[in-house]
DRENDREN-810060 format. One record per residue: x, y, z of N, C-alpha, C in turn; residue in three letters. Coordinates in steps of 0.001 Angstrom, whole numbers, plus 500000, padded with zeros to 6 digits. Layout:
XYZXYZXYZALA
...
This chain:
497375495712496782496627496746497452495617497339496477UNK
494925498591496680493936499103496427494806499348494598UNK
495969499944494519496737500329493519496773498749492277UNK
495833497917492487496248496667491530495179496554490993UNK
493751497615490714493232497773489444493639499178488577UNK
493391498196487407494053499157486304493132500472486296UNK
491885500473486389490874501589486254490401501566487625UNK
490272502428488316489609503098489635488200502521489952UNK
487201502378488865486071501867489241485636501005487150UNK
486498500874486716486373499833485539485176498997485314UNK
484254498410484882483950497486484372484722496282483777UNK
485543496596483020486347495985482892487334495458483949UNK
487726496230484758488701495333486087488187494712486760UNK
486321494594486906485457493775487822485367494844489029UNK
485141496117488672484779497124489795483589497849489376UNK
483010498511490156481815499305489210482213500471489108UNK
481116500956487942481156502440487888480020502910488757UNK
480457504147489606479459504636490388478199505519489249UNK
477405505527489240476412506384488128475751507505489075UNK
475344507865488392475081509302489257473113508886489677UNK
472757507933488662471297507172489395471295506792490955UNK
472565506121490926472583505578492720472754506089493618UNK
472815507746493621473145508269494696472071509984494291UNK
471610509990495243470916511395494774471561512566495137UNK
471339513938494448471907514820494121473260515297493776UNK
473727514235492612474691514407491919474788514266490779UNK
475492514839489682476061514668488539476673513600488299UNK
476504513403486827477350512416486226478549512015486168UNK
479009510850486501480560511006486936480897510296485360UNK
482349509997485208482578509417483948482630507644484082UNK
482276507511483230481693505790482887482672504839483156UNK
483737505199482583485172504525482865485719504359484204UNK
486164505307484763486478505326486107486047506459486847UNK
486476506192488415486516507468488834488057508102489388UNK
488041509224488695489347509736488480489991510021489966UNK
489209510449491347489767510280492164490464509647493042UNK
489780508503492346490545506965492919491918506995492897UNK
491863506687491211492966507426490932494164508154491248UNK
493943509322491712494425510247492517495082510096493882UNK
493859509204494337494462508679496072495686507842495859UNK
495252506886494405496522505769494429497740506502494383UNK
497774507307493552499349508002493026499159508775494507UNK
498700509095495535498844509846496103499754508941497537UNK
499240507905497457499710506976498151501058506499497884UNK
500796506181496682502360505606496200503394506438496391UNK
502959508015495675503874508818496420504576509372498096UNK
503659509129498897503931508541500406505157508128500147UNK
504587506438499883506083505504500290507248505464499425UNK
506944506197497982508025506193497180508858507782498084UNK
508572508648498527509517509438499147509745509110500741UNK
508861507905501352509509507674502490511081506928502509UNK
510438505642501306511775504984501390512875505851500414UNK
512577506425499990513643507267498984514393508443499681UNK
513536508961500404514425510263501156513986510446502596UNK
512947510004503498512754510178504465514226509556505109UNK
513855507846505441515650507514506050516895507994505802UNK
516899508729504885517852509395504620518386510933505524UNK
516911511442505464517265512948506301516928512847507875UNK
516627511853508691516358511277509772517069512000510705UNK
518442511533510491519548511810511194519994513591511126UNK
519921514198509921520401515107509346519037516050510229UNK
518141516066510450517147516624511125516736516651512271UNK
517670515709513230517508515554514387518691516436514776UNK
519903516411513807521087517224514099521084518832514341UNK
519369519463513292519569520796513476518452520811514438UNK
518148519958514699516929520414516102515546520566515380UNK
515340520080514478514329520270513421512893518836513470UNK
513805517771514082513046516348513817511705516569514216UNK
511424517414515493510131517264515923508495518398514857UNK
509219518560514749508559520159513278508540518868512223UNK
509000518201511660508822517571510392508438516221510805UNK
508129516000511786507680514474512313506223514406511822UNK
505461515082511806504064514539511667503683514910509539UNK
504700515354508983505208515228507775506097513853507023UNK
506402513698507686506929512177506982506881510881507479UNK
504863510472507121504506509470507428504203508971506507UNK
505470508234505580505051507806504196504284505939504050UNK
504270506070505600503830504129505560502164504550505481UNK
501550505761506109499910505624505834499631505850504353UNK
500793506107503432500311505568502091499867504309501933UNK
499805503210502413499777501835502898498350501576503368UNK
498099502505504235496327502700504982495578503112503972UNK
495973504042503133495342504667502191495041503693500856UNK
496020502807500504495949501745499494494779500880500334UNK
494678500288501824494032499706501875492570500112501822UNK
492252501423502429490971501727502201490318501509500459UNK
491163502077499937490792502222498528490375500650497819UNK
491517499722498288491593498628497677490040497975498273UNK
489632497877499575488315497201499895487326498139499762UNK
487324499844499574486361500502497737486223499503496981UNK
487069499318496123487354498886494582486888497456494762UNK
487473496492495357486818494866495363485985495161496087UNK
485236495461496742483616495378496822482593495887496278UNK
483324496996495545482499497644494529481758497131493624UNK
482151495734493525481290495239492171480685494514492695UNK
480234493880493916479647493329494798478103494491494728UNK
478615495146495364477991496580495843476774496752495032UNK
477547496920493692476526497637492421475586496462491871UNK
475715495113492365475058494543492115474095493982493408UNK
474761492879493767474455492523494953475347492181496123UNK
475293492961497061476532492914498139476228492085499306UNK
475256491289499191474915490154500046475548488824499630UNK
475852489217498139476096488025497680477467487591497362UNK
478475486588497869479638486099497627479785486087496244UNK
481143486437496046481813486272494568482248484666494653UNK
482193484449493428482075482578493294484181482849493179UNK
484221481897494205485918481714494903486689481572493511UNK
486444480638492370487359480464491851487287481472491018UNK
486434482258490105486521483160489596487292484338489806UNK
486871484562491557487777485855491875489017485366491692UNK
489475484556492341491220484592492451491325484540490860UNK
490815483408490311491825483454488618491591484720488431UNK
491021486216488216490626487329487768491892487706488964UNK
492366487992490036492956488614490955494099487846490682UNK
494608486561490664496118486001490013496541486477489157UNK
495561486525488181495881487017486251496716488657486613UNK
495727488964487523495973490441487059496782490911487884UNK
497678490461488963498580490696490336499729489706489541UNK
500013488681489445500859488005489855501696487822488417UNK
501514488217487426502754488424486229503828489611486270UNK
503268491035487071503769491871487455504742491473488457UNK
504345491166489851504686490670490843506109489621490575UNK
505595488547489549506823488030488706508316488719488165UNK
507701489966487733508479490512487126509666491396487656UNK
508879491627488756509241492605489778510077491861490801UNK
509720490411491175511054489678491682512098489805491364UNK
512115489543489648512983489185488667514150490459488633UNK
513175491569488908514100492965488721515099492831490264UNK
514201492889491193514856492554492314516334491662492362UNK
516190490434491611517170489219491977518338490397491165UNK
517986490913490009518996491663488770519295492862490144UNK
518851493504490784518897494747491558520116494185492071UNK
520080492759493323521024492737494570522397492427493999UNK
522867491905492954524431491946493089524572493187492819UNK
523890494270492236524584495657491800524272496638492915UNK
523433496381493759523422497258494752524599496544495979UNK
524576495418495666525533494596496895527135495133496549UNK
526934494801495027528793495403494594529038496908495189UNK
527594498017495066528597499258495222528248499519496737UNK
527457498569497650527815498822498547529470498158499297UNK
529176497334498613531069496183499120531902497781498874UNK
531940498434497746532846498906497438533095500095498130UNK
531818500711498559531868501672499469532438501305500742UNK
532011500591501406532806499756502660534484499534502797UNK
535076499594500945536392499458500700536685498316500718UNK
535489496899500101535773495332500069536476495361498805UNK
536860494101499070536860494091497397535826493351496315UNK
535404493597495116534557493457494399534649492074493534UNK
533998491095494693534798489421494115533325488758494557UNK
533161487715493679532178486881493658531497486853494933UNK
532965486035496033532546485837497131532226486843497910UNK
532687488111497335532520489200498705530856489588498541UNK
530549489655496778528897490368496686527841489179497126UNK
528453487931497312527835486794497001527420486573499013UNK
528139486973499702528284486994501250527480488001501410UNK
527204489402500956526222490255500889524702489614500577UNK
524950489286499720523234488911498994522634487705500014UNK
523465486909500089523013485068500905524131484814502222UNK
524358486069503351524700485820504187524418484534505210UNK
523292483684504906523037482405505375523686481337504333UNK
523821481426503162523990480527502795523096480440501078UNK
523430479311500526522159479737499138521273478913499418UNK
521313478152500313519591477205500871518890478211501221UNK
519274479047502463518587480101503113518004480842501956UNK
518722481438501078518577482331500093516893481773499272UNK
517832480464498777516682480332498029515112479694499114UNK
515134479912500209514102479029500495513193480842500826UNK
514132481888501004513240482922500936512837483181499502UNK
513501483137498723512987483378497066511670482254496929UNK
511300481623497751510294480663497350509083481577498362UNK
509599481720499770508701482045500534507828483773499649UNK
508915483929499504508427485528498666507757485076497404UNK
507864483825496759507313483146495421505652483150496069UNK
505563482324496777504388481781497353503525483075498436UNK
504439484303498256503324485548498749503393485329500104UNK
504637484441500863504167484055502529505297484955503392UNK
505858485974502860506615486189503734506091486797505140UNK
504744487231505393504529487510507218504835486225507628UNK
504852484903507393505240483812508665506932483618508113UNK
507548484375507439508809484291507288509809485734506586UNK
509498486987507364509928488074507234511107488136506591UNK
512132487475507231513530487283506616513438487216504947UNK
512613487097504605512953486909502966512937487989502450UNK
512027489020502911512425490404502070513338491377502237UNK
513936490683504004515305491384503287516586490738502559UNK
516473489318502028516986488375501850517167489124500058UNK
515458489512499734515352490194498384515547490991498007UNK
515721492079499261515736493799499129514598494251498756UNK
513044493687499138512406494513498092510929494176499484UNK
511197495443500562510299495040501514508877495274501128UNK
508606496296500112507196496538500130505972494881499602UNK
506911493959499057506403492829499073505274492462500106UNK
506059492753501280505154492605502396503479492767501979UNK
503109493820501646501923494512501802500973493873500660UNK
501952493240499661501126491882498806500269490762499554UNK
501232490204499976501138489325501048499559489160501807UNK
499619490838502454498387491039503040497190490999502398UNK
497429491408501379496516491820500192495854490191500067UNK
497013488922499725495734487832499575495160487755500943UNK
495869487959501927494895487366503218493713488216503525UNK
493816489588503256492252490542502734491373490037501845UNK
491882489410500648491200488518499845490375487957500453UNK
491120486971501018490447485634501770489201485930502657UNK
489820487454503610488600487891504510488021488039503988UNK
487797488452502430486279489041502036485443488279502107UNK
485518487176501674484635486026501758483787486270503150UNK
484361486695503976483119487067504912482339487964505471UNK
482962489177504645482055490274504687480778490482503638UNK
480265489534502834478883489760502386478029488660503246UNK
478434487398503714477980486536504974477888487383505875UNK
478551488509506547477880489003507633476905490358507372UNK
477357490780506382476463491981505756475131491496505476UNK
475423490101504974473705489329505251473008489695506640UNK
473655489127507211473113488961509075473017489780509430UNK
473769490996509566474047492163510630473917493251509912UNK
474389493729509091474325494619507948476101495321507603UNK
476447496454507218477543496747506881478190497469508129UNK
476909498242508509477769498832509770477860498531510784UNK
477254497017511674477831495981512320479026495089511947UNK
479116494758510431479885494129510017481592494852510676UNK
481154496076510468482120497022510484482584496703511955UNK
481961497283512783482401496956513903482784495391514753UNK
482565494694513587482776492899513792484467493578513351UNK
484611493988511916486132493829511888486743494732512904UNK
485995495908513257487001496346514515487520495949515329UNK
486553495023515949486885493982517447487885492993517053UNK
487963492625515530488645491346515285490415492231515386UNK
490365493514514245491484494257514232492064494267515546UNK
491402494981516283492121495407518110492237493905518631UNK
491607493062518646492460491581519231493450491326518973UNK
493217491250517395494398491042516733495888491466517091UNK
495897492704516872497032493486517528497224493680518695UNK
496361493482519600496648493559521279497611492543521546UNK
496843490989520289497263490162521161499168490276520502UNK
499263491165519478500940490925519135501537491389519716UNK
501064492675520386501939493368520966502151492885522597UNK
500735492465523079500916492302524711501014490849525292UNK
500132489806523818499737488721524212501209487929524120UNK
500648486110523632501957485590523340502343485603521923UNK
502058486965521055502783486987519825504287487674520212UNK
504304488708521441505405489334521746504978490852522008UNK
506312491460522045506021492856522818506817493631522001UNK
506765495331522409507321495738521022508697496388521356UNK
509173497046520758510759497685520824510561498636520008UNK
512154499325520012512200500749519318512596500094517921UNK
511646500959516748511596500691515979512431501376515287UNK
513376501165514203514353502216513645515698502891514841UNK
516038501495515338516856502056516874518148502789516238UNK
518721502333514760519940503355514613519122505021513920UNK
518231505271514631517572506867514262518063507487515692UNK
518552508446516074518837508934517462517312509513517712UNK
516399508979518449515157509698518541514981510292520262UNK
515998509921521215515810510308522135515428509273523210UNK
515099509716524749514994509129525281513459507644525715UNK
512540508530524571511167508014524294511321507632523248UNK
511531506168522371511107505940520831510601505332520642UNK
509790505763519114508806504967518908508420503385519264UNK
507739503018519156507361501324519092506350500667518088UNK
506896499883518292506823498497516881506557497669517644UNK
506349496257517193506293494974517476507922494284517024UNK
508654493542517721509502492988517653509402491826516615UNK
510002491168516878510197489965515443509149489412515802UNK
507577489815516477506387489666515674505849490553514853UNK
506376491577514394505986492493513822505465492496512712UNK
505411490668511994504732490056511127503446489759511484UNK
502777489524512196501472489396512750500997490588513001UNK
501379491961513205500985493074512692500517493690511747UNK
501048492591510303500782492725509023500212491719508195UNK
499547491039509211498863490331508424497374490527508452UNK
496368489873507586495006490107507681494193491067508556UNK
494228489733510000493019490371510865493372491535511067UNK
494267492172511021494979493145512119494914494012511122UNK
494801494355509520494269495487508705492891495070508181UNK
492277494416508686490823493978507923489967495201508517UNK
489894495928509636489260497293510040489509497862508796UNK
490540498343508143490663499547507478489884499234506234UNK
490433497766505528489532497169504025488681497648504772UNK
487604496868505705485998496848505252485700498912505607UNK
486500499282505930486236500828505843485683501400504350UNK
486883500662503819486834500810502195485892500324501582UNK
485253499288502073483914498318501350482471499535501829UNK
482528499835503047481567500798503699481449502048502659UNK
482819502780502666482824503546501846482200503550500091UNK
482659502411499769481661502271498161480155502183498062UNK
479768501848499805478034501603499958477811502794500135UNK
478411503428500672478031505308500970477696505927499863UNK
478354505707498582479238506334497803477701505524496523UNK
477236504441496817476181503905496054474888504239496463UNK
474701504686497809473044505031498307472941503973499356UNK
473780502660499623473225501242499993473159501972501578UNK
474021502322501899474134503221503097473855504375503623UNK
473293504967504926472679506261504798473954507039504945UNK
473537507998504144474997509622504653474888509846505594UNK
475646510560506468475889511027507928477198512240507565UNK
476782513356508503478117514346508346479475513501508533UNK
479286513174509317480387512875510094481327511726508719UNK
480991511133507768481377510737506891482573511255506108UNK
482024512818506074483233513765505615483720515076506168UNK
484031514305507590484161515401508291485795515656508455UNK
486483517347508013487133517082508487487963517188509584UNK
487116517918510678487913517734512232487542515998512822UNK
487064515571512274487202514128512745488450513419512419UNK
489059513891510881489769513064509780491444514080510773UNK
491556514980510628492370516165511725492591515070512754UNK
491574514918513756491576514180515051492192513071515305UNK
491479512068514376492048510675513985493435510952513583UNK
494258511955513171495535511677512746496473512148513482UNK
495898513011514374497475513846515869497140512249516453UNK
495784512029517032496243510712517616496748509472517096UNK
496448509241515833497728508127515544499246508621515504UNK
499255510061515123500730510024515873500901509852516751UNK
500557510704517956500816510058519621500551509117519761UNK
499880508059519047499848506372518921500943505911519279UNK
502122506711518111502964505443517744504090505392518587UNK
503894506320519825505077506456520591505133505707522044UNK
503993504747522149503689504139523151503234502245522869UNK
503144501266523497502596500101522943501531500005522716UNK
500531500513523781499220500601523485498768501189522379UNK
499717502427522224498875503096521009499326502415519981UNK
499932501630519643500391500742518241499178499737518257UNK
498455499924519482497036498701519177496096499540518173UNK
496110501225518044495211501640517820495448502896516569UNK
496820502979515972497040503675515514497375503567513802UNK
497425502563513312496709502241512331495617502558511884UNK
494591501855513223493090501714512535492513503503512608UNK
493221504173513806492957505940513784493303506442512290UNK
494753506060511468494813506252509970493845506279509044UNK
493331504671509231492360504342508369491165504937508698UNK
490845505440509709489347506190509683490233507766508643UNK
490978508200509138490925509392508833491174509327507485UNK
491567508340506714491603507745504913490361507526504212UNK
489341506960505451488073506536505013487635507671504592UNK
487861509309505252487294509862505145487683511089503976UNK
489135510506503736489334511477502790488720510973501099UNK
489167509094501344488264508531500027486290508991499958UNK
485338509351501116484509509904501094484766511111500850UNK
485200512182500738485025513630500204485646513494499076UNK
486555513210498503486942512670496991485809512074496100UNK
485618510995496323483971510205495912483036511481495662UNK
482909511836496677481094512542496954481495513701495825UNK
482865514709495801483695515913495267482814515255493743UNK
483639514098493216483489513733491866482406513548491302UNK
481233512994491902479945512266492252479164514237491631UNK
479748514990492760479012516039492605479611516918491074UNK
480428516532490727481244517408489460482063518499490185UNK
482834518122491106483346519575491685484682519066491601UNK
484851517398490781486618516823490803486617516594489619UNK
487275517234488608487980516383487048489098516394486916UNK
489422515550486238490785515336485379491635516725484706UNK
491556517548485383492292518893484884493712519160485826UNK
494573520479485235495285520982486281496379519883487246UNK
496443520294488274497182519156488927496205517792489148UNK
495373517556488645494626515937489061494552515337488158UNK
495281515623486219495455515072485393496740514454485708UNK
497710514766485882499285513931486169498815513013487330UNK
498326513517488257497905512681489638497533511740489103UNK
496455511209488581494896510646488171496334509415487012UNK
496922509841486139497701509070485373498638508346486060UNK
499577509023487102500322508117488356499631507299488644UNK
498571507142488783497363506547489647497193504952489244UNK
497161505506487573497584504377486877498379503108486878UNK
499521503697487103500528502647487291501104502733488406UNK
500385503535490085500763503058490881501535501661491520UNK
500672500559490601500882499259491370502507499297490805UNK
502919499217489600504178499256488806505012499903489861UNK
504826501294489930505868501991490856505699501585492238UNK
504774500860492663504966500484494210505811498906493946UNK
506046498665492985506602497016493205507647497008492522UNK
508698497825492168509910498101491684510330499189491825UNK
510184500248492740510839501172493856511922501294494304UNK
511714499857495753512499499803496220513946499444495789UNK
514031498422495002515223498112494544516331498515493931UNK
514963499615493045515663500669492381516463501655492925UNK
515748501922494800516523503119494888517384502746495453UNK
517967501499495808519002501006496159520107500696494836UNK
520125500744493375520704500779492751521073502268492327UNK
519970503045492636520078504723491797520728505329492484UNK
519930505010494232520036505945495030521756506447495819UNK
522447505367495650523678505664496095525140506234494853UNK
524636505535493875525416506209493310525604507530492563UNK
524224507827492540523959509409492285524890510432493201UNK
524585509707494547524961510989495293526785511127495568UNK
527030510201495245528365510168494178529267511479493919UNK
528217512171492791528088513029491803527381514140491874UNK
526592514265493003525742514881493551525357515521494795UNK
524963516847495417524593516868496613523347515639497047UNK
523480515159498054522696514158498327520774514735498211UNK
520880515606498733519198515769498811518411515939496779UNK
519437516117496198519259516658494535519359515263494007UNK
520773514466494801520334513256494037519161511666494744UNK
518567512277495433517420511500495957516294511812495261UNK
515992513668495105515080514091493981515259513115492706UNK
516175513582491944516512512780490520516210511214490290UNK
517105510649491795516866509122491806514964508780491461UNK
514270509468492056512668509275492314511929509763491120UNK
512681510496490547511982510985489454513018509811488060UNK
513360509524488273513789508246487207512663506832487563UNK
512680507223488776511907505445489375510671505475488658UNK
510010506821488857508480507353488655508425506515486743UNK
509586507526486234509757507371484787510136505993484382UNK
510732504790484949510929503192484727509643502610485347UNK
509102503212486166507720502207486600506305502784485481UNK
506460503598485022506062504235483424505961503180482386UNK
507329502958482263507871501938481652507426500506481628UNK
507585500172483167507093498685483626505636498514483327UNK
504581499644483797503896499760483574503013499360481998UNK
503751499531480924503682499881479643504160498586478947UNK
505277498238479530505536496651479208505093495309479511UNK
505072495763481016504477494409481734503359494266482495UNK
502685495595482881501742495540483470500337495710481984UNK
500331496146481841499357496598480444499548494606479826UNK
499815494210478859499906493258478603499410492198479478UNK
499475492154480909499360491467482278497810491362482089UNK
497031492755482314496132492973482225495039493070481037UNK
495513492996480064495303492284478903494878490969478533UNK
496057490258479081496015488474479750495248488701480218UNK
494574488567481816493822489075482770492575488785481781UNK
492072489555480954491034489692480160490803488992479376UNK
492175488477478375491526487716477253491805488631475829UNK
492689489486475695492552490316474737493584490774474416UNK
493811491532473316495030492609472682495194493542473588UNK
496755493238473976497062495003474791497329496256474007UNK
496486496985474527496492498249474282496550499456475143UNK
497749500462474780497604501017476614496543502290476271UNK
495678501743475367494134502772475652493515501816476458UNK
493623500433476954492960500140478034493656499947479206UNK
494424501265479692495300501705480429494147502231481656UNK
């Protein structure tokens, strides 16, 4: 996602720096990055690191005091996800942008530059995973009152079998799990998914400076809209399938939400988030001059608007055609007032947007060894613990090991990537 360059707008990561020449009436932003980017990433990551960490958790516990509907439009930690994508088709088109955005990036270059710098992490982060499932499998056996024997953690981890097992450890190898879902929970480590998407966004780019030729950006734009809403119409209504209640052991009542059923992989793939990327590509032309300003860019009763209705989206089928891409406008628009904020000198690195801006950093780290973790932290804390104190603690250890990962394996990664000595001053 947007969270897998090391610097916000780098030279070095193959993104640009916005200069304060390309856009009139603004100040100088800093050369290196832009710190708000930044900001959105950790802001994102934090989303899904407290959805999966404590949202499923208080679900139940909040529906019990009559509370669920008051905190419902508060714990939507998956549009951290919308928000990575806007940012991420910012950032890879950005260097398009600042140069020439008509013009295709030469294929093999990008990927070796996008392999180098994604896929040693990604490695690593399996690896933690495979180490995660017998120890989260043992203390769940034990909680259950199994007993703690080869075969019992071993029936947990590869309930199909170890063919099954391993043919998802390959499918998750090869980045394919939307045409084979089963593997991430095979791994425990679902946010994989959203990798996945990430190359097939890749792939689309290739045709957003071909049509930005022809049509320009803000036809282009509305090319990926039409492609997005097919896309998903056709999963939910066509012959990809229809949807169901999503999260059915949540007591939500007599109306619940909807999902896509075991197509709910064709939901997540490409066409069906390529609206929100090229939002993000639009947004870096705004953000360069290539595009004219318009209020409505950073508006925020539009950004307000777009988001009650993707909630009431998600409680119907139809609105699951449309409630995503309602996210991603209202993301587009928060990465435009961030941009323009910094652009103008009215955003620095001070106060609360220095810790932000550094999360930001190693977002990608903490989004790809999370999950596993809080399936090793998260249960046995609470052990020892009132549960809501030890979900805090659990998340604030994860934050502090993806620090870590960050520092070990991602820095070095990106180093490789380049060609050079790691140093985490080129953090």
């Amino acid at each position: 996602m947007s969270f897998t360059s090391e610097r916000s707008l780098s030279v070095a990561a193959g993104v640009p720096v916005i200069a304060a020449a390309a856009v009139t009436q603004t100040t100088a932003v800093d050369t290196n990055r832009l710190v708000g980017i930044d900001v959105l990433r950790a802001v994102g990551a934090l989303m899904v690191l407290v959805q999966h960490g404590f949202w499923i958790f208080i679900a139940d516990d909040l529906w019990k005091r009559g509370t669920f509907w008051g905190a419902y439009p508060f714990i939507q930690g998956h549009v951290g996800v919308v928000l990575f994508l806007v940012v991420s088709g910012f950032c890879i088109h950005g260097r398009a942008a600042r140069a020439n955005p008509d013009e295709n990036p030469g294929f093999l270059a990008f990927w070796s530059r996008r392999l180098k710098r994604l896929y040693p992490p990604y490695l690593a982060a399996m690896a933690l995973s495979l180490i995660a499932l017998p120890i989260a499998s043992g203390f769940y056996a034990w909680e259950a009152g199994e007993p703690l024997t080869f075969a019992t953690i071993w029936r947990r981890i590869a309930p199909g079998g170890g063919g099954e097992f391993a043919f998802g450890g390959l499918i998750s190898l090869l980045l394919l799990t939307p045409f084979w879902p089963k593997a991430l929970d095979l791994l425990g480590n679902y946010p994989f998914w959203s990798l996945a998407l990430e190359e097939q966004l890749y792939l689309l780019y290739f045709g957003l400076p071909w049509l930005r030729r022809r049509i320009g950006i803000r036809n282009t734009l509305w090319v990926a809209l039409a492609v997005s809403l097919f896309w998903r119409a056709a999963s939910v209504f066509g012959p990809l399938g229809h949807g169901k209640p999503m999260m059915s052991h949540v007591p939500f009542g007599v109306i619940p939400p909807l999902s896509p059923e075991a197509t709910m992989a064709f939901m997540n793939m490409g066409p069906s988030r390529w609206f929100e990327w090229v939002l993000g590509a639009m947004a870096v032309e705004i953000a360069l001059g290539r595009h004219p300003r318009h209020p409505i860019q950073t508006s925020w009763p539009l950004a307000a608007a777009c988001s009650v209705l993707a909630l009431a989206c998600q409680w119907s089928h139809w609105g699951w055609v449309f409630t995503d891409l309602l996210w991603g406008v209202a993301c587009w628009i928060v990465v435009n007032v961030v941009v323009r904020c910094e652009q103008e000198g009215r955003l620095r690195a001070s106060g609360l947007i220095a810790p932000l801006a550094k999360l930001g950093l190693f977002s990608y780290s903490l989004y790809l060894i999370h999950e596993p973790l809080i399936h090793v932290l998260g249960r046995p804390l609470i052990q020892v613990m009132p549960w809501p104190f030890a979900r805090v603690v659990a998340m604030g250890v994860i934050i502090w090991l993806a620090y870590k990962f960050y520092l070990w394996v991602e820095i070095p990664a990106m180093a490789w990537s380049r060609g050079r000595k790691a140093t985490t001053a080129s953090a």
